[in-house]
N, C-alpha and C positions, 0 to 999 in steps of 0.2 A: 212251428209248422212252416210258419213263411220263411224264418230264416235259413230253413235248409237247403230250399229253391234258392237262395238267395248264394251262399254257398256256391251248390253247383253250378250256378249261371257264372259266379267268378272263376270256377276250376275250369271251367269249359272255354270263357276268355282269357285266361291265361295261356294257355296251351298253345303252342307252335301250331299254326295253318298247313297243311299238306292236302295238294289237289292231285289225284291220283287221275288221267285217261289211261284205262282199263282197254287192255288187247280185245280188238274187233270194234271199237269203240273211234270214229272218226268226226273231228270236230275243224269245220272249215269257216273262218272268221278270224276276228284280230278279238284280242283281249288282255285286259292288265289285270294283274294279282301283286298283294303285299307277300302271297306265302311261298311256298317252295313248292316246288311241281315234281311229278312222278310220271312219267311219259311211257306208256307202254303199247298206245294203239298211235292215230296219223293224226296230225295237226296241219292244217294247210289254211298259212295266215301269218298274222301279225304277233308274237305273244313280248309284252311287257311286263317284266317283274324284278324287286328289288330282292327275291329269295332265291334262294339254288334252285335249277333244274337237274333234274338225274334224267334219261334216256335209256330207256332199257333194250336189250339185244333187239326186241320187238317193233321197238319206237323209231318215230319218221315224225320230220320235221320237214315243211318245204314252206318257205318263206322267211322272216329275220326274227332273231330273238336278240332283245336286247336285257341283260343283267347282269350278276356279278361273278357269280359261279355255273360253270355247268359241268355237268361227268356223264358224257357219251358211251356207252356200248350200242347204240343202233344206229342209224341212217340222218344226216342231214343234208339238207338244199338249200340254198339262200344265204342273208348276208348275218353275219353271226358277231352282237357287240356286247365284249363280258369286259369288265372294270377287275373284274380278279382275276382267279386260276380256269382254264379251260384243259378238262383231262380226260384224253384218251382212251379206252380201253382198244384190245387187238381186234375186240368185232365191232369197232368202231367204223364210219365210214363218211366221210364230210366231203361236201363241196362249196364253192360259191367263196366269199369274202370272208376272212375272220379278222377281228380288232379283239385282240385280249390284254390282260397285263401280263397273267404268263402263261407258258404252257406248257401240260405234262404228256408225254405221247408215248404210251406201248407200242412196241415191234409188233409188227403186223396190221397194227391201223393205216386205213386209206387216208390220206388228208391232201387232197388236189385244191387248192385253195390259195389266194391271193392273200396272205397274211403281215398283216402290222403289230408292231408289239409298244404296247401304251403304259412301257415299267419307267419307274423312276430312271433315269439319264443320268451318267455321272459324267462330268465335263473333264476335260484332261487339264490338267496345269500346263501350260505352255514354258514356264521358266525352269518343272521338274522334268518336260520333256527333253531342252535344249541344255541343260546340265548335264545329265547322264549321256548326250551323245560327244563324242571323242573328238579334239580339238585339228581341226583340219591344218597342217601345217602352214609356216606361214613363209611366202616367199622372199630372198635376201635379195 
């Protein structure tokens, strides 16, 4: 008897976190989450989280989101910092600052934004650059 509670209490903390704000549903404050967010009504704040955010056609963001992934189809405002991939949809519509590592952007998406991109850097060889250009002749 106890041990099937016991069971379900481990089935239920095993399971991926998903925090859904539900359209018409407006939540104004700052807040951190370990899980993955589902955004479909207004947030207006601070949100921290080390999970994906999704943004639904519906959803609005006005202040900074810092994480690793997000996938916009609705509305943001403020300063935007993802360590991973940040991806567009065409009824997408961003403003304000973004810091990503990369980013995937549909035709049709708005993105008025002051953007940096924080991917791995690959440095040039300065000896493979100066090799392959053509030897300037030399005067007699």
């Amino acid at each position: 008897m106890f041990s099937e509670n016991k069971k379900e209490r481990q089935m239920v903390e095993n399971t991926s976190s998903q925090n859904i704000i539900s359209l018409g549903t407006k939540i104004v404050g700052d807040f951190n989450s370990e899980g993955d967010f589902r955004i479909d009504g207004t947030i207006e704040g601070n949100i921290k989280t080390t999970g994906k955010v999704v943004v639904g056609k519906s959803g609005v963001i006005k202040g900074t989101l810092q994480g690793t992934d997000a996938y916009f189809e609705g509305k943001f405002s403020g300063k935007l910092a993802l360590s991973g991939t940040l991806t567009l949809k065409a009824s997408a519509h961003i403003e304000g600052e973004v810091i990503a590592g990369k980013l995937a952007v549909e035709p049709g998406a708005a993105f008025n934004v002051t953007c940096i991109m924080k991917g791995t850097v690959k440095e040039m060889n300065k000896s493979d650059d100066q090799s392959k250009r053509p030897e300037a002749p030399k005067a007699v």
